[in-house]
C-alpha positions, 0 to 999 in steps of 0.5 A: 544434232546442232549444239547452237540455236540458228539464230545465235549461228547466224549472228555469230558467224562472220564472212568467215568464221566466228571471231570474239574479244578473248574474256568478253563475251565467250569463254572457253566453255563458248569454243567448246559449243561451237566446235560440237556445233561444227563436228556435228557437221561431219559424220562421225569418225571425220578426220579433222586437223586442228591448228592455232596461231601464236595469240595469248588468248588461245591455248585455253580456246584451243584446248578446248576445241581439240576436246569437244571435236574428241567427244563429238566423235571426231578423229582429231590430229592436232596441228599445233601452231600452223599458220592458216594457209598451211593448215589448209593445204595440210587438210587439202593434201593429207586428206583430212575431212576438215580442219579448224583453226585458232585465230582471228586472222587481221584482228587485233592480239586480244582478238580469238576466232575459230575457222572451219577449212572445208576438205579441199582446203578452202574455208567454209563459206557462210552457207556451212557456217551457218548450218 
């Protein structure tokens, strides 16, 4: 079951990943639809590593995305602050089913954006984002 319409997906989701102004526009409650939208992705029980980088905005993000992956049936091991390249070679070579990170990666602070690193450890291309 996806949790958000296609057409909202395909808007929302950049070359990689989904990235907004923290308190504009989305708010916690948008992190939490998002990451039931990505859980629903993978078979239940998918292990997924979770990981956020340093930016003000993110704890409540983060929090929130930890607890929709949880009750979407996910096996969620909390990362904590990690740097995307490490999370992706975490996810790659501890065998997680997929990972997610917290950050806007190049963006400005105010910036916040959620990631989907693929079991190998490569980001997910636009063609899994938007199913």
């Amino acid at each position: 079951m996806h949790y958000l319409p296609n057409e909202e997906t395909r808007k929302l989701f950049g070359t990689d990943g989904v990235r907004w102004i923290a308190n504009q526009s989305y708010d916690p409650t948008f992190a939490m639809r998002l990451a039931m939208a990505i859980a629903s992705y993978f078979p239940p029980g998918a292990r997924a590593l979770v990981g956020c980088d340093a930016r003000i905005a993110n704890p409540s993000i983060y929090n929130a995305v930890l607890s929709a992956l949880a009750a979407s049936g996910s096996k969620v091991y909390d990362a904590g602050l990690a740097p995307t390249p490490a999370l992706q070679l975490a996810v790659r070579d501890f065998g997680f089913d997929y990972g997610v990170i917290v950050t806007a990666s190049h963006n400005p602070p105010e910036w916040v954006g959620i990631k989907v690193v693929l079991s190998d450890g490569v980001e997910a291309p636009p063609s899994v984002d938007v199913e």
